[in-house]
BADREN-827182 format. One record per residue (C-alpha): x, y, z. Coordinates in steps of 0.5 Angstrom, whole numbers, plus 2048, in hexadecimal, padded with zeros to 3 digits. Example, Ala and Ser with C-alpha at 12.3 -4.5 7.8 and 13.67 -1.06 7.14 Angstrom:
8197F781081B7FE80E
This chain:
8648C87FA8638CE7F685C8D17F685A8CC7FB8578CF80285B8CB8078578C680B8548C98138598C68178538C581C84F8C081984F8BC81484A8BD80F84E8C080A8558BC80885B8BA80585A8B280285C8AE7FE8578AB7FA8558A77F38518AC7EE84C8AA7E884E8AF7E384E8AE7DC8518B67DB8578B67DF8588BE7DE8518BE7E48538C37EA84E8C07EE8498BA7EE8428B87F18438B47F88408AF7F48468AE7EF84B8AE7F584D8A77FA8518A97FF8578A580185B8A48078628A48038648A67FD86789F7FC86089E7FC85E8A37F78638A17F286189A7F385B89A7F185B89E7EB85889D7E585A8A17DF85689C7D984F89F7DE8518A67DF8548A47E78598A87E985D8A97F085D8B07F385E8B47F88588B97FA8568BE7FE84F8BD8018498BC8028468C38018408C680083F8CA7FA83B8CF7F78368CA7F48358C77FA8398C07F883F8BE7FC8458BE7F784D8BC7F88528C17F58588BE7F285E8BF7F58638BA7F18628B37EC8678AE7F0
């Protein structure tokens, strides 16, 4: 996780997940929690993918809060 702030092992705002992203640039490092579905497993994940409408599974860091005020996830890696 390179890059990546370690989530607080006290709560459990900030995450590893698995999820589904809507992207249509997959070389993002992080997207608008709006973008981001999470998902339970990654089996999930892979299974609802979509590439023909830009949905790809992942595993992600987050939500976090940024600097403009918009909580966003981090990429950790493509599944």
């Amino acid at each position: 996780m390179k890059g990546i702030v370690p989530p607080d092992p006290e709560t459990n705002v900030s995450q590893v997940r698995f999820a589904l992203v809507y992207t249509k640039r997959r070389s993002r490092k992080r997207f608008p929690a709006g973008c981001v579905q999470v998902m339970d497993t990654e089996e999930q994940a892979i299974a609802a993918a979509d590439d023909d409408n830009n949905y790809y599974p992942a595993h992600v860091a987050g939500p976090s809060k940024s600097s403009e005020g918009q909580y966003i996830y981090y990429l950790v890696r493509w599944l």
